[in-house]
mmCIF file of the C-alpha atoms, coordinates in Angstrom:
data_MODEL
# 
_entry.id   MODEL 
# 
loop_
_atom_site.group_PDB 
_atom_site.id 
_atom_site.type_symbol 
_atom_site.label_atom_id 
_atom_site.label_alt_id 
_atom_site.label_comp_id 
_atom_site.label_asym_id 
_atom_site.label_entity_id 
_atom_site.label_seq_id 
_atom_site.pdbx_PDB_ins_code 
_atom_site.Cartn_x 
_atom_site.Cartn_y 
_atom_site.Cartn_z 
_atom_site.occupancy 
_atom_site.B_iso_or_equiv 
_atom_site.pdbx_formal_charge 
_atom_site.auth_seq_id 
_atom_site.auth_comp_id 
_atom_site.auth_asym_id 
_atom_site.auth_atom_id 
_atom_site.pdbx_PDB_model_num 
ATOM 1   C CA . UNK A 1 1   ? 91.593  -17.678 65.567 1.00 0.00 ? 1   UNK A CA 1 
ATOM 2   C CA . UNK A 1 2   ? 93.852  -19.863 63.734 1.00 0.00 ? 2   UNK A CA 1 
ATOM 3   C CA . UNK A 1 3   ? 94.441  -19.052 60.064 1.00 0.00 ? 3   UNK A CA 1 
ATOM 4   C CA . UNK A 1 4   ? 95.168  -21.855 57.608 1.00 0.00 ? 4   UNK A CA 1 
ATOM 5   C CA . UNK A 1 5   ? 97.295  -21.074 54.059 1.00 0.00 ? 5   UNK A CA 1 
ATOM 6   C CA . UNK A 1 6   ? 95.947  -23.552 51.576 1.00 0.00 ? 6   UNK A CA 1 
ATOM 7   C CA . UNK A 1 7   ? 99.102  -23.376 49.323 1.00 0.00 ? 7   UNK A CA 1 
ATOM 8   C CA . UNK A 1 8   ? 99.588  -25.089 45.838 1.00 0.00 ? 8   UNK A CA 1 
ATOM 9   C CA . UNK A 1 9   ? 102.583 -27.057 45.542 1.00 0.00 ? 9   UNK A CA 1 
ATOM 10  C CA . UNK A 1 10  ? 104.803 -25.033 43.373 1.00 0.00 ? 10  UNK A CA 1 
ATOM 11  C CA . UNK A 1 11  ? 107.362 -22.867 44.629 1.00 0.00 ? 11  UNK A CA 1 
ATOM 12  C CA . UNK A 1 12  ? 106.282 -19.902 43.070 1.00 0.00 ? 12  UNK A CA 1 
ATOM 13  C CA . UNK A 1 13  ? 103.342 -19.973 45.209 1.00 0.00 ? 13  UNK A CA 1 
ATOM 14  C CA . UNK A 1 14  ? 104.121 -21.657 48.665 1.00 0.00 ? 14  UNK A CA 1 
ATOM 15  C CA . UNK A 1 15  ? 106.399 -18.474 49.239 1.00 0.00 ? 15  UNK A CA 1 
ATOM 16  C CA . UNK A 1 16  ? 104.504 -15.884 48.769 1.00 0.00 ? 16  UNK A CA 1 
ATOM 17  C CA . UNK A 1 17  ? 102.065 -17.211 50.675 1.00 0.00 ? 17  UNK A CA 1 
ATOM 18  C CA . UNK A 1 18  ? 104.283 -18.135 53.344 1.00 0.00 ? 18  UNK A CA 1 
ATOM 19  C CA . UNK A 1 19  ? 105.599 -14.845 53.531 1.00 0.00 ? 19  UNK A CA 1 
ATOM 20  C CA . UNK A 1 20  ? 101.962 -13.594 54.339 1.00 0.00 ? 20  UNK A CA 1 
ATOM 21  C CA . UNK A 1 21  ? 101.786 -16.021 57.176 1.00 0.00 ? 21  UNK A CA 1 
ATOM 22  C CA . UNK A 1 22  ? 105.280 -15.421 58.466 1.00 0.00 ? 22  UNK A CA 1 
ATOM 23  C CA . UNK A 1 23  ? 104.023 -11.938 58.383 1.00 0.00 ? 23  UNK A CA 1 
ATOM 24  C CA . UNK A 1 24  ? 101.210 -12.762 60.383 1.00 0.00 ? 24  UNK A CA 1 
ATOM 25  C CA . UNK A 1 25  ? 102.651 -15.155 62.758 1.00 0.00 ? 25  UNK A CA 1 
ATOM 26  C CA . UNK A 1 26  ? 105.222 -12.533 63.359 1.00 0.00 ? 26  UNK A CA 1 
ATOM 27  C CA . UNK A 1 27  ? 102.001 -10.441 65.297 1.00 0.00 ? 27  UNK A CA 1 
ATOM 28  C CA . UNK A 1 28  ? 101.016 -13.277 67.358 1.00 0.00 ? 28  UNK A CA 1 
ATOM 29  C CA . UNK A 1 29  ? 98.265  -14.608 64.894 1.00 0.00 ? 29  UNK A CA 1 
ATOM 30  C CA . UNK A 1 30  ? 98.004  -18.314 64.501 1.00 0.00 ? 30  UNK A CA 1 
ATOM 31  C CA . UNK A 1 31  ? 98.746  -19.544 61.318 1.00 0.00 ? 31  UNK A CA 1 
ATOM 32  C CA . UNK A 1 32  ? 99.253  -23.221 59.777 1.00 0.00 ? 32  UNK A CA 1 
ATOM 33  C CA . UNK A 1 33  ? 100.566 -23.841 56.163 1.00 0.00 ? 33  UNK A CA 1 
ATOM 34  C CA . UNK A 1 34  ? 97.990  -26.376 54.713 1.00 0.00 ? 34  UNK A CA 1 
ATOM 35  C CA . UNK A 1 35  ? 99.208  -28.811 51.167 1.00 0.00 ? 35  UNK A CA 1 
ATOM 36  C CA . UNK A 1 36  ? 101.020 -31.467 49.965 1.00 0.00 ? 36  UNK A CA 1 
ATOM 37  C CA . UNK A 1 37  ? 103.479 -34.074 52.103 1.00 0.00 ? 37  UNK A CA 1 
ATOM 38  C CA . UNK A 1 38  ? 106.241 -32.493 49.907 1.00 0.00 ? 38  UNK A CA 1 
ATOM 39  C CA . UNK A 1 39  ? 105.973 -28.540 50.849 1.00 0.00 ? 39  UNK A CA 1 
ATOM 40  C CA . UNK A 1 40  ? 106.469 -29.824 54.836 1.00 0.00 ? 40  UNK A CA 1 
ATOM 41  C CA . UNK A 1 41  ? 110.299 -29.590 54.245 1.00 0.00 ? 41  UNK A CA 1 
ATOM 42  C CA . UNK A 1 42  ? 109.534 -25.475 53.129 1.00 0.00 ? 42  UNK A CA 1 
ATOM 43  C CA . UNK A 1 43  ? 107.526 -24.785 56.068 1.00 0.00 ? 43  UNK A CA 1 
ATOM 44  C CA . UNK A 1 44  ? 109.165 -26.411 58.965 1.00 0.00 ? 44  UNK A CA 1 
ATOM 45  C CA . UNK A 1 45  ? 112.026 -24.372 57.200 1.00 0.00 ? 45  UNK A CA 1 
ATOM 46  C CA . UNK A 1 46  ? 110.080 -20.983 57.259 1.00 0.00 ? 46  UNK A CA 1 
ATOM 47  C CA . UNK A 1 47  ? 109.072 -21.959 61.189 1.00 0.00 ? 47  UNK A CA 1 
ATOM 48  C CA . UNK A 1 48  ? 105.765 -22.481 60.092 1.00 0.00 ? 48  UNK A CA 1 
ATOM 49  C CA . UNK A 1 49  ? 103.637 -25.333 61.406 1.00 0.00 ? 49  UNK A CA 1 
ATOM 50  C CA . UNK A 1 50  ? 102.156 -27.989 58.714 1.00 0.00 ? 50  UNK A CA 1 
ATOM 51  C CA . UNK A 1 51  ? 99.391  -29.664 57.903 1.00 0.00 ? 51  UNK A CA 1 
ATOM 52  C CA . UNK A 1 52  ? 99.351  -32.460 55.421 1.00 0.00 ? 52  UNK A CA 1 
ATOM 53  C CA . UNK A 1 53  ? 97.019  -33.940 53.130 1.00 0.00 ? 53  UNK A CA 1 
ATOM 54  C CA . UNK A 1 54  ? 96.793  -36.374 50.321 1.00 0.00 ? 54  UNK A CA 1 
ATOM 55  C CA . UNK A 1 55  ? 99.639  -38.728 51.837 1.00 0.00 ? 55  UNK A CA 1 
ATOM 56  C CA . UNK A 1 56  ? 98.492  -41.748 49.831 1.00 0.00 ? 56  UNK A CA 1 
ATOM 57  C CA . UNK A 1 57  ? 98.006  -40.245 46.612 1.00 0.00 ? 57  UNK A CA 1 
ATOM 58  C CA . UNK A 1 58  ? 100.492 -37.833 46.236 1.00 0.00 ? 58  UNK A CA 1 
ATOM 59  C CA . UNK A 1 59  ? 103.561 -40.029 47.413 1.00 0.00 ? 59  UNK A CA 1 
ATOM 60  C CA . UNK A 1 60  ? 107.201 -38.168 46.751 1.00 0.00 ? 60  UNK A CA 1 
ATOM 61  C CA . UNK A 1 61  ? 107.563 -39.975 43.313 1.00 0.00 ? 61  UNK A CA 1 
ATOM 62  C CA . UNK A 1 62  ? 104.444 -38.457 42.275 1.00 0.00 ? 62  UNK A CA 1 
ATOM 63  C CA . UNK A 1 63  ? 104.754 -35.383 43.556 1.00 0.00 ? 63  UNK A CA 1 
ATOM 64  C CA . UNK A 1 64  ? 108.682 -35.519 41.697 1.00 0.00 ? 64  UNK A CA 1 
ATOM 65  C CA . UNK A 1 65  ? 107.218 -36.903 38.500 1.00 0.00 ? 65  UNK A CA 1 
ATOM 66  C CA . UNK A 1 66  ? 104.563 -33.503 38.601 1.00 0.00 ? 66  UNK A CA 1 
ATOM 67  C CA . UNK A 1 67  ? 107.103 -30.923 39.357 1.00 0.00 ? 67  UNK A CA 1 
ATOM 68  C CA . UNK A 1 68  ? 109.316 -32.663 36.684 1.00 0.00 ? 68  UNK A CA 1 
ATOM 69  C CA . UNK A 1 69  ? 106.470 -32.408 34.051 1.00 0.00 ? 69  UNK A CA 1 
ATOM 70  C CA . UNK A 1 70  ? 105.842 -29.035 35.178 1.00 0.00 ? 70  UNK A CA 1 
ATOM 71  C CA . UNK A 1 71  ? 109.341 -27.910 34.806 1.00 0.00 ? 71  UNK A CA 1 
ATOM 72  C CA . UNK A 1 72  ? 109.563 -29.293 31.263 1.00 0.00 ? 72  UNK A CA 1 
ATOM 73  C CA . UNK A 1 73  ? 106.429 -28.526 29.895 1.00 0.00 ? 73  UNK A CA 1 
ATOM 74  C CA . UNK A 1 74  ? 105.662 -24.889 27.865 1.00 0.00 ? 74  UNK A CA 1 
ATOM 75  C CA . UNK A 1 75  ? 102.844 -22.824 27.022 1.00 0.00 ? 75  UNK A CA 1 
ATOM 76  C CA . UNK A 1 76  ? 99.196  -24.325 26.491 1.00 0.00 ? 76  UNK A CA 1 
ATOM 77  C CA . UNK A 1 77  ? 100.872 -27.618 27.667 1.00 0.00 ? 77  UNK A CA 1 
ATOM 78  C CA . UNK A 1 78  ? 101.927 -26.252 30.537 1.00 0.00 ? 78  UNK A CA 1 
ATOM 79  C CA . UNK A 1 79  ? 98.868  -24.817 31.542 1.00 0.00 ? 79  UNK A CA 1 
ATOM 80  C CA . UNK A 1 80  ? 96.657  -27.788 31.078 1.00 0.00 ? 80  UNK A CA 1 
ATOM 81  C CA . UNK A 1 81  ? 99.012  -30.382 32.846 1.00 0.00 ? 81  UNK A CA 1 
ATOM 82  C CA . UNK A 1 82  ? 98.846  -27.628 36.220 1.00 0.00 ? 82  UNK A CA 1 
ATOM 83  C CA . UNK A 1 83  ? 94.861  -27.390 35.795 1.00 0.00 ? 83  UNK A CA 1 
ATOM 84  C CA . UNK A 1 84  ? 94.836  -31.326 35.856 1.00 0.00 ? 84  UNK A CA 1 
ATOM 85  C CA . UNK A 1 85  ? 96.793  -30.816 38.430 1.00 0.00 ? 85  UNK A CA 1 
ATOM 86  C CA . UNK A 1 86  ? 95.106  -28.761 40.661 1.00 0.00 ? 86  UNK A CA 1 
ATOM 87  C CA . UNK A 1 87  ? 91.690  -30.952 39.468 1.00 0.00 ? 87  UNK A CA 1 
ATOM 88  C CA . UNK A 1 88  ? 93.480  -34.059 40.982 1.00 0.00 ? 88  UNK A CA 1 
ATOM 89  C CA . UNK A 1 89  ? 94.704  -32.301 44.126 1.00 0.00 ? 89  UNK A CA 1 
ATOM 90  C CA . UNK A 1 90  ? 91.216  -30.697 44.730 1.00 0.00 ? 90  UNK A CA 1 
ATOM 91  C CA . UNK A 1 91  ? 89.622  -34.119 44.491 1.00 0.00 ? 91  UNK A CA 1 
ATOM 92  C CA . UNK A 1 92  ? 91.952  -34.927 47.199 1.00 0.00 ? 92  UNK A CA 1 
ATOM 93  C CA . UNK A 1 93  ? 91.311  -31.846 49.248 1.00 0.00 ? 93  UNK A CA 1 
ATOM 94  C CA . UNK A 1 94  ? 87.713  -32.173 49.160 1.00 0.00 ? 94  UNK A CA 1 
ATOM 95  C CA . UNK A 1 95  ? 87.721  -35.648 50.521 1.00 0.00 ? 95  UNK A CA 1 
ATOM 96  C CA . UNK A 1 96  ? 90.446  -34.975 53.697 1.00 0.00 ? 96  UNK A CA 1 
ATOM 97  C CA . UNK A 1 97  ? 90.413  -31.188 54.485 1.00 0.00 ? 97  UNK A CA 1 
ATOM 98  C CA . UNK A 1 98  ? 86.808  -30.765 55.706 1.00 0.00 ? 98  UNK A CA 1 
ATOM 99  C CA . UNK A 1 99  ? 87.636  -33.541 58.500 1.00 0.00 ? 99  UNK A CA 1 
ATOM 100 C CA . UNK A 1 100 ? 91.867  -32.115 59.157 1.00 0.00 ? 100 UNK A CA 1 
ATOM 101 C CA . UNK A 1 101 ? 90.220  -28.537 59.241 1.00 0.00 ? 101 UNK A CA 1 
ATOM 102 C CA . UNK A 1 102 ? 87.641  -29.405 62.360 1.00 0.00 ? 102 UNK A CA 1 
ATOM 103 C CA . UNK A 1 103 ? 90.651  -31.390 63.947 1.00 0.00 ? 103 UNK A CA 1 
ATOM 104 C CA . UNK A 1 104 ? 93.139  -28.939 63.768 1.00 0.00 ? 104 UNK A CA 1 
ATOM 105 C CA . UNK A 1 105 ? 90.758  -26.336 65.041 1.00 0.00 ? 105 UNK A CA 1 
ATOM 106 C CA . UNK A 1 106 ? 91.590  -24.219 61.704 1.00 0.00 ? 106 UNK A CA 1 
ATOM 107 C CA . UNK A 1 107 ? 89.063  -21.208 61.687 1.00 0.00 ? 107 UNK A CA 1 
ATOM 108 C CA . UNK A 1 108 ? 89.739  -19.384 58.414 1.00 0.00 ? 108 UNK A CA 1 
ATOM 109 C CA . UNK A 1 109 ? 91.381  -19.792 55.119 1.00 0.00 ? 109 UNK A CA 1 
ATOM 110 C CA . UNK A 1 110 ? 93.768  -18.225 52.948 1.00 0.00 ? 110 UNK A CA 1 
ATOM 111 C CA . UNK A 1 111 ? 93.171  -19.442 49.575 1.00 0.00 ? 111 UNK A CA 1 
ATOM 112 C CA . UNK A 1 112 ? 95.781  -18.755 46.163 1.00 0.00 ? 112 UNK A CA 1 
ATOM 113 C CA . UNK A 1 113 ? 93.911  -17.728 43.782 1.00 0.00 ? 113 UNK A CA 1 
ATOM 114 C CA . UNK A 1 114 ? 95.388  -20.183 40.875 1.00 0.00 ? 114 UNK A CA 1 
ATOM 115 C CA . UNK A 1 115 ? 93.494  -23.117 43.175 1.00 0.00 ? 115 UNK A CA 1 
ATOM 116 C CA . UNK A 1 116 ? 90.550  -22.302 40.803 1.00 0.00 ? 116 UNK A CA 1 
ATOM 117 C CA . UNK A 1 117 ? 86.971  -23.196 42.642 1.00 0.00 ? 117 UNK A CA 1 
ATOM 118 C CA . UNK A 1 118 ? 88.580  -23.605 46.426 1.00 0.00 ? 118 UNK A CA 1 
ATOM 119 C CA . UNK A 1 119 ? 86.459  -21.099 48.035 1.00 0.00 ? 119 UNK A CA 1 
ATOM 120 C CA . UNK A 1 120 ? 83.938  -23.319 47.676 1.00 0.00 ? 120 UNK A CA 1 
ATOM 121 C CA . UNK A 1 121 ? 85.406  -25.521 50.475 1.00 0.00 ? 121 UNK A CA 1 
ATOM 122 C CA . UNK A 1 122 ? 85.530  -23.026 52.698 1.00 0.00 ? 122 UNK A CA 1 
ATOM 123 C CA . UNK A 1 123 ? 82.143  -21.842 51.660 1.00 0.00 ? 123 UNK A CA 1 
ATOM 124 C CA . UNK A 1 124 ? 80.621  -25.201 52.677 1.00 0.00 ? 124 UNK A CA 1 
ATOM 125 C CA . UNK A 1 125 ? 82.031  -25.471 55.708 1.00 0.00 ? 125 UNK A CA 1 
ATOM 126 C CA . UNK A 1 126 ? 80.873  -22.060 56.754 1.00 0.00 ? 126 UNK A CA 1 
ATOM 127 C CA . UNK A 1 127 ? 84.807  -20.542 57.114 1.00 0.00 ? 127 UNK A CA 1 
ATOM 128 C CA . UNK A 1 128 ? 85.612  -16.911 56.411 1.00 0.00 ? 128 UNK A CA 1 
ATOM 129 C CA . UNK A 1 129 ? 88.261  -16.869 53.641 1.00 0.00 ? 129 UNK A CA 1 
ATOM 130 C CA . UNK A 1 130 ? 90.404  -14.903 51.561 1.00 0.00 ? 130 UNK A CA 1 
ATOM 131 C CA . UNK A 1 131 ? 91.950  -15.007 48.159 1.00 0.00 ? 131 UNK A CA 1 
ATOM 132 C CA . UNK A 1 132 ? 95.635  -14.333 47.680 1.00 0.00 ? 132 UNK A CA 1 
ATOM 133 C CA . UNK A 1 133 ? 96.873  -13.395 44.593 1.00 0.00 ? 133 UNK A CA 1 
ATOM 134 C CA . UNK A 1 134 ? 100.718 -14.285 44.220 1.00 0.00 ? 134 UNK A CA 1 
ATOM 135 C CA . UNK A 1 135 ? 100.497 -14.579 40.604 1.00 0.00 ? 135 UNK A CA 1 
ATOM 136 C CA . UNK A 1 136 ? 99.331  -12.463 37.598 1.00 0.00 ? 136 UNK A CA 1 
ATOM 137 C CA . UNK A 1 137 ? 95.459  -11.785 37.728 1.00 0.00 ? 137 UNK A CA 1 
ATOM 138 C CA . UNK A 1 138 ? 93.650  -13.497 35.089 1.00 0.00 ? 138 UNK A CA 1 
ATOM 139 C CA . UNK A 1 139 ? 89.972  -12.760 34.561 1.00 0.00 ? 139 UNK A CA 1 
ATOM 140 C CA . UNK A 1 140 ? 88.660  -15.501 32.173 1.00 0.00 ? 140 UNK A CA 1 
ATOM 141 C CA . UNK A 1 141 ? 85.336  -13.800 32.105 1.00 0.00 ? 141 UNK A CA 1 
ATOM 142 C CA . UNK A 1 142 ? 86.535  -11.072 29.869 1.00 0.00 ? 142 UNK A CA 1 
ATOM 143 C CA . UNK A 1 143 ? 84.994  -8.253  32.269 1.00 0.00 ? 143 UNK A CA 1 
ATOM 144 C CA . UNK A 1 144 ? 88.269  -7.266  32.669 1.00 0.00 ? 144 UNK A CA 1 
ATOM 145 C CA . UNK A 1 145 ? 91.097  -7.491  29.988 1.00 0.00 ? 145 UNK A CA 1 
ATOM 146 C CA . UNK A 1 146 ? 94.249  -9.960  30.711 1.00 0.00 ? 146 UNK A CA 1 
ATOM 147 C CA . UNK A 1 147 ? 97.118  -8.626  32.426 1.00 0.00 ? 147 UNK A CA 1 
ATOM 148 C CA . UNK A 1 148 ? 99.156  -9.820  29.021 1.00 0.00 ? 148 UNK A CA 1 
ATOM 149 C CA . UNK A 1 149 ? 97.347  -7.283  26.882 1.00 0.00 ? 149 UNK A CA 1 
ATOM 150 C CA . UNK A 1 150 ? 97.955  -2.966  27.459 1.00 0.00 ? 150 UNK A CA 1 
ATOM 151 C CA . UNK A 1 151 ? 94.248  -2.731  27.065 1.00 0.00 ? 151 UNK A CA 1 
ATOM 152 C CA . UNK A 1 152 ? 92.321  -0.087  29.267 1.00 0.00 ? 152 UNK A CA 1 
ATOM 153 C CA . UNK A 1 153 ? 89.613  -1.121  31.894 1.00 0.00 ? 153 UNK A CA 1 
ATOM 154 C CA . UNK A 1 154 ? 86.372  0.065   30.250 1.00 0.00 ? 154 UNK A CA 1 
ATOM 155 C CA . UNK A 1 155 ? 82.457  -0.858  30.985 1.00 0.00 ? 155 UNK A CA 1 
ATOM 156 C CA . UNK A 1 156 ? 81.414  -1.204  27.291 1.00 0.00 ? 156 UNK A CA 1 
ATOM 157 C CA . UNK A 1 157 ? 79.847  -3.995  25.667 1.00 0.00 ? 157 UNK A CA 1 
ATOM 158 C CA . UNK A 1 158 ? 82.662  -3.305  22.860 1.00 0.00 ? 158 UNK A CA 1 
ATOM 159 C CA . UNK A 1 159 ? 85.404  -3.760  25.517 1.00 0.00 ? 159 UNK A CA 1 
ATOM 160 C CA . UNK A 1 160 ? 84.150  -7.006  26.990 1.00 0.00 ? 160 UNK A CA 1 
ATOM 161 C CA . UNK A 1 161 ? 83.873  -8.688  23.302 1.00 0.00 ? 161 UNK A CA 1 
ATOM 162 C CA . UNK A 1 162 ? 87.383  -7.706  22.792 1.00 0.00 ? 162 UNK A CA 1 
ATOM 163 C CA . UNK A 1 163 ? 88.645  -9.032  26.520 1.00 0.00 ? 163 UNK A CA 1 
ATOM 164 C CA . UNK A 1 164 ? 86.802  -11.987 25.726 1.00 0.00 ? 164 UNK A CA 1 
ATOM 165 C CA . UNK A 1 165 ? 88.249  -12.411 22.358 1.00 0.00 ? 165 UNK A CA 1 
ATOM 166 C CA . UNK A 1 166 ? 91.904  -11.855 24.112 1.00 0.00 ? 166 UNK A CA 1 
ATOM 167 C CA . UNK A 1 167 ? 90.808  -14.830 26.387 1.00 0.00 ? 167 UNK A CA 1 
ATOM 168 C CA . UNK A 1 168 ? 89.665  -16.870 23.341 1.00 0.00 ? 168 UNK A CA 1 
ATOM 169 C CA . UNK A 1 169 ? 93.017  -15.571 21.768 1.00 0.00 ? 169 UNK A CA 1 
ATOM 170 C CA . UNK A 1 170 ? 95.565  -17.092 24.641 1.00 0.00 ? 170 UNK A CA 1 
ATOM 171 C CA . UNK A 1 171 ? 93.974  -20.041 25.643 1.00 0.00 ? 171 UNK A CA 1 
# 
């Protein structure tokens, strides 16, 4: 079974993610690291194997000008420049990846879990999948409260109002 890591281009999250598949490859699994032209420089260097997508529209000056934007960028800023982002990329992905999965004999997926609505590709093709979480968990449907806030899990209507008002609150 080969294993493909569907990382998102920032560096925050190709390396945990290639960590996991170093991890893996280390026990004889097959694993391929699966983004952007611009992350194949990080995985050749981890010794992982690459797959590309999204040659002609993410070119190296526009993958330069998003990291650059990225890196300037604060708070609710921030945050909507990566979701446009990962909107453009996934508009991308959903065009070349069914087709680059089949011909590079990719099985499964491991999916971050910041690449909001990907499990639906694998979902469509029929893949198993999983969701990696190399960033802080943040449950937008207030069923459980943000990581930001000390709040205590609870199953109350009265604690879901106030994790959805903490949503409301930071976005």
């Amino acid at each position: 079974m080969k294993i493909g890591f569907l990382s998102l281009y920032g560096f925050g999250h190709f390396n945990p993610m290639s960590a996991v598949a170093r991890q893996l490859q280390s026990r004889h699994h097959n694993v391929v690291m699966i983004s952007l032209p611009f992350i194949e420089p990080l995985a050749r260097a981890a010794d992982l194997p690459f797959i590309s997508f999204g040659e002609t529209e993410f070119t190296d000056e526009v993958n330069a000008e998003i990291l650059g934007t990225l890196g300037r960028l604060k708070g609710k800023d921030a945050r909507e420049f990566a979701v446009s982002a990962i909107a453009r990329t996934a508009k991308v992905r959903w065009r070349e990846l069914p087709e680059l999965l089949i011909v590079n004999d990719v099985d499964a997926l491991v999916l971050d879990n910041y690449d909001f609505y990907a499990e639906v590709l694998p979902i469509y093709l029929g893949m198993p999948y999983s969701t990696l979480s190399n960033a802080l968990h943040f449950d937008y449907s207030g069923y459980t409260p943000l990581c930001v806030y000390g709040s205590r899990h609870e199953h109350t209507p009265e604690a879901r109002q106030r994790n959805r008002q903490g949503v409301s609150d930071r976005c």
